[in-house]
N, C-alpha and C positions, 0 to 999 in steps of 0.2 A: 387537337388540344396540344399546346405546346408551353414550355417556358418563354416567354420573351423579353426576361432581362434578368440580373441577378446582380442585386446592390448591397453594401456593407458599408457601416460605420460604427464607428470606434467609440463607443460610451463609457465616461469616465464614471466611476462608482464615487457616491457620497459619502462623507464621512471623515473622519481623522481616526481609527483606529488600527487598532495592530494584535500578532499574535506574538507567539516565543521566535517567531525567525523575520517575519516579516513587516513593516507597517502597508496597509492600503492606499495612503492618501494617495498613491499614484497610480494606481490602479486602473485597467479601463476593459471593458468587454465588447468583444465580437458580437454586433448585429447583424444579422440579414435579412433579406426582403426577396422570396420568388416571384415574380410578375408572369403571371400566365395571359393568357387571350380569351381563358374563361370571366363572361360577364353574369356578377349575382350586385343586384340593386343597382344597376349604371355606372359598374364599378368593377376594373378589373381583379380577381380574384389574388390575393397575394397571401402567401406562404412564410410566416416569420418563425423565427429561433435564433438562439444566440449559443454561444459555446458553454462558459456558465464561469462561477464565480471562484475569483482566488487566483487565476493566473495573469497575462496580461495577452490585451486584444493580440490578431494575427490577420491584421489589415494588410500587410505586405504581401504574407505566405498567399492571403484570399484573393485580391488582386494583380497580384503577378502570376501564378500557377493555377490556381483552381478553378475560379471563376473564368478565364479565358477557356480553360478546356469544359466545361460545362454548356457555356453560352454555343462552343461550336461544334458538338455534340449533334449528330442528326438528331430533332424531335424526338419521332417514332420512337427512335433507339430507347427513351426515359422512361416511355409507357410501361405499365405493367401489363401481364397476359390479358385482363379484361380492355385494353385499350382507357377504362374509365379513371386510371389512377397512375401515378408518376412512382415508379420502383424503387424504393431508396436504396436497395443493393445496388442495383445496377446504374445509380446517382453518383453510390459512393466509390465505385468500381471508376467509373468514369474522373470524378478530380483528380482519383490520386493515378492516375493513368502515368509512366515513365517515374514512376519515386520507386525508391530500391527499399527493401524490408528493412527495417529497422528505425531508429530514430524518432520514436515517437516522445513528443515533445511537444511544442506550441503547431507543429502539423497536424497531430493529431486532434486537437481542438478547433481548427480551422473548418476540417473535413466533416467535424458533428457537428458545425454548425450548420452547415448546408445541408448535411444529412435530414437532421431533427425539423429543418424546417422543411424537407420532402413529409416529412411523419402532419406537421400541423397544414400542407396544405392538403393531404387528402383524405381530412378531416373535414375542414371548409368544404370540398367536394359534398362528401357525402351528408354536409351538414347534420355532424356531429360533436360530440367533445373527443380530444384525440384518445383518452383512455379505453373508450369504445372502438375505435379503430385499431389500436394495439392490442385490444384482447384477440379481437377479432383474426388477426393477422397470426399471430401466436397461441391460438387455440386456447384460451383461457375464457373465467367466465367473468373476470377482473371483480375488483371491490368497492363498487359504487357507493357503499355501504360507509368508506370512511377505510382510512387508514392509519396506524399510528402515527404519530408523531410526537416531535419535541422540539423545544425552542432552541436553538443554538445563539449562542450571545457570550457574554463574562470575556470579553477583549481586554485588551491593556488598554488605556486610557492616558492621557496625558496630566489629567486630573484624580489619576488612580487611587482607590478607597475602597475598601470592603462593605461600606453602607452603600457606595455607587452600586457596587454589583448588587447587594440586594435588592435596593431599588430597583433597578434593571429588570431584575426576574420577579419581582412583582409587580409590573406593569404588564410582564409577558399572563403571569397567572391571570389577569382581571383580563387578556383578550381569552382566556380560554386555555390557555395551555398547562398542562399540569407534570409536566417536565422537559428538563433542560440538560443543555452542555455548555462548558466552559471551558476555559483557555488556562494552560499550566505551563509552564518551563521558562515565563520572561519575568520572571521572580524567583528569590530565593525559596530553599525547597521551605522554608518556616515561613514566609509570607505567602505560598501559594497555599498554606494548610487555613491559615485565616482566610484565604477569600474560598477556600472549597466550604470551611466552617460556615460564613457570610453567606453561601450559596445554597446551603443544606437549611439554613434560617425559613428560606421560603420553600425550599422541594419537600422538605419533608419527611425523607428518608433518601438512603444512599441507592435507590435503586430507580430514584425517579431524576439522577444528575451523574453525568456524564462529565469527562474529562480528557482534553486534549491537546498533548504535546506539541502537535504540527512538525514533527521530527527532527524535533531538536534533541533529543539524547542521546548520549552515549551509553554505553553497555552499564558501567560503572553508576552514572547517572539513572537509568531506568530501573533499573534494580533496587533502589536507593528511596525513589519516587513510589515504586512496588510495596515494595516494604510498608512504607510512612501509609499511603494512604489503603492499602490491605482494610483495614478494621472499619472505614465507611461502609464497605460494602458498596462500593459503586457501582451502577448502570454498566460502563465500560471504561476502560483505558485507551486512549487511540492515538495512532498515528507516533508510536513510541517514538522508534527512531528512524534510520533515511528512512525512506518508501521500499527500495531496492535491497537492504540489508537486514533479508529474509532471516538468516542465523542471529542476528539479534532480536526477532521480532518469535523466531522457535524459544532462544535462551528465556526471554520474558515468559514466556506462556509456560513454559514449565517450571518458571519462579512464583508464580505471582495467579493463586487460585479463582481470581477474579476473571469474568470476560474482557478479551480486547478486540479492540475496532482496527482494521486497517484497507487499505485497498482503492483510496479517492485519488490518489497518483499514481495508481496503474495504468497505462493509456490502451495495452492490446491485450489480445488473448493469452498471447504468451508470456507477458510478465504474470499475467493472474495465474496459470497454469502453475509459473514456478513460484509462487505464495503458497497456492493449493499443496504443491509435491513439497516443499522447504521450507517453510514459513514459520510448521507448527500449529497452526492454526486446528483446535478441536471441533470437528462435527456436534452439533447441537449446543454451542457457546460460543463461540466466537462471533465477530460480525463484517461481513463484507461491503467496505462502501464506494467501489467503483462506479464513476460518476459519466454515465452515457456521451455529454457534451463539451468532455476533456478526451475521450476515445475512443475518437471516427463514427459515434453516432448512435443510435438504437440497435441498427444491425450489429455490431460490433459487441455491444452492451448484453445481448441476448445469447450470443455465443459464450458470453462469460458467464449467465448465469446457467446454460444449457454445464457447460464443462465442471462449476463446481456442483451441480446436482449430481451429474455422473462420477463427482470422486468425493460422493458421500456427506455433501453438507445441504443447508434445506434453502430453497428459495424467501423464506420467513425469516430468515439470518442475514439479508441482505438489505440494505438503505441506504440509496444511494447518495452520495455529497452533495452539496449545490444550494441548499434550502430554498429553489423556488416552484413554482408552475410546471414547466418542465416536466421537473424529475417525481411533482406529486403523478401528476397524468402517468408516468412512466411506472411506479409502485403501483396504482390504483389496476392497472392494464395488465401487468405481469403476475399482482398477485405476490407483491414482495412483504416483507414484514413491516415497513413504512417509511420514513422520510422524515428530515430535519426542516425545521422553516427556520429561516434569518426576520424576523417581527420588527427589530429595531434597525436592523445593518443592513449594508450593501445596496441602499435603495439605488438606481429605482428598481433593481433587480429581484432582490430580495422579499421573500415574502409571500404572500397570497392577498389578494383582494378583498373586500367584506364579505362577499356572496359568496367564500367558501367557506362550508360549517366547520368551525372545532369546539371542540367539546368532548367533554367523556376521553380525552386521551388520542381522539381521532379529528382527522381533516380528512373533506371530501370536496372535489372541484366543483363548479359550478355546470353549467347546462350549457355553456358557451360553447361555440364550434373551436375544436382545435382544441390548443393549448390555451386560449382564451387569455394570452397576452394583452390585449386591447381593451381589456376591462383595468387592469392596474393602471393606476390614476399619473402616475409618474411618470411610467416607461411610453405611456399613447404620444406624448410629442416626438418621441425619437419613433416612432411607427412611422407616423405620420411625414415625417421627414424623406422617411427610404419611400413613403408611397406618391410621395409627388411628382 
């Protein structure tokens, strides 16, 4: 059993919207495609994953660096002990083969894309769905059962309106969802109080709506943000200010009584280590969302939740970024507290397919082998592309 090719393209995301730092319209993500020599229905078996959403593809870094040293990799060397399964340590050991510590950046999303997609091909192996394979692997009994979730939405718009954002999040309630997050800081701090107000119209109370900076404040500024919106009672505060600048992210948390969210632009073990030790961040309220397919992969991802249980916070405090397939199968398998889904944005990435239930506050994946990418109606032409 071997790999015998390893393809990538660059898919641009739909949409015209934007956060407090960013617009997407330019946006694109990292596909790939493992082709093995294994044959199921006259058809060789392939391995897909993408890096995940919010940054931009790393077609270059995948192409020139990782993908050469992969493909010339001896076989044998990918197996895992049973011979029956491909090792994504020792996948992910192998791309970043001569790179020096540090620098995690669009590298590191490069290398989970390859990784994630060792995770969904030997799923397809044992034809199952991958959250089964992840529990599996990680000694858990995972949550088939459905895992929380919430819609993530409320972007800036070019047509921006606080009835838009209602509407928005009432189209998300009629799929099923009975809470959400939204976008704060690319408005003044009195028009983002109106569309949190707009948004609170449909959730219902402040514990079923989230809210997110994208790191754009300053100290001055989140404090100011803290204060103002304090008296909702929000879900979370998130992504106050940079990713990196831990002493502002500790100053908030001991202003501002509420939970806060951060940790989706962390790429390795060691920035999360220094959030855990400097961050501030409380055991039993805060929330962790380091996002597997921005930081070298699953194995990489697992290590970070192995580290913040060891320094005293719960794996149920943990939801990873990304709101698609993915990162559900990833929560469902590890036993995380659950996951964002993107309903309206980001297609064709974003999201989950019909056949996966939500309801009651929870999503659960479908019976698909894998991550069961190939069921979303949008993303199957770019499959289909890497698999010709």
């Amino acid at each position: 059993m071997r790999i015998t090719a390893v393809r990538e393209i660059s898919v641009p995301l739909e949409g015209n919207v934007a956060n407090a730092l960013v617009s997407f319209a330019e946006h694109d993500v990292s596909l790939v495609a493992l082709h093995t020599d294994v044959i199921r229905n006259g058809k060789p078996l392939i391995g897909y994953a993408f890096d995940s959403i919010g940054r931009f593809a790393q077609g270059g870094i995948l192409r020139d660096r990782m993908i050469p040293r992969l493909v010339a990799a001896a076989p044998d060397s990918l197996l895992d002990a049973s011979g029956a399964g491909f090792d994504p340590e020792t996948v992910l050991k192998t791309v970043l083969r001569n790179e020096k510590p540090g620098g995690h950046g669009d590298r590191a999303a490069a290398a989970g894309a390859i990784e994630l997609a060792v995770w969904d091909l030997n799923a397809k192996l044992r034809d199952e769905p991958a959250h089964v394979t992840i529990a599996r692997r990680f000694d858990r009994r995972g949550k088939a059962e459905g895992v929380d979730v919430y819609a993530a939405g409320g972007y800036y718009y070019p047509e921006e309106s606080t009835q838009r954002l209602a509407d928005e999040f009432d189209r998300y309630r009629e799929m099923g969802f009975d809470a959400f997050k939204m976008k704060i800081g690319g408005a003044s701090l009195v028009q983002d109080l109106a569309r949190i107000e707009a948004a609170l119209s449909v959730a219902g109370a402040g514990q079923r709506l989230a809210v997110d900076a994208n790191g754009r404040f300053d100290l001055d500024t989140a404090l100011a943000y803290a204060e103002a919106i304090a008296p909702y009672d929000l879900r979370w505060y998130e992504e106050i200010g940079d990713p990196l600048d831990f002493d502002l992210n500790r100053q908030v948390a001991q202003a501002y009584a509420g939970r806060i969210a951060t940790g989706e632009n962390l790429f390795s073990l060691a920035d999360v280590k220094n959030l855990a030790l400097f961050g501030g961040m409380r055991p039993g309220k805060d929330v962790f969302q380091m996002d597997a397919g921005l930081a070298y992969g699953l194995t990489e991802y697992a290590r970070m939740i192995e580290l913040i249980e060891n320094r005293g916070f719960d794996r149920a405090h943990a939801y990873p970024h990304g709101g698609h397939l993915i990162n559900l199968h990833i929560a469902v398998g590890l036993e995380l507290g659950g996951c964002e889904a993107y309903p309206g944005v980001f297609q064709p990435f974003g999201g989950y397919p019909a056949g996966c239930g939500i309801g009651g506050g929870l999503v659960r994946p479908t019976d698909a082998a894998g991550f069961g990418l190939e069921e979303k109606d949008g993303l199957r032409p770019w499959l289909e592309r890497l698999a010709a």
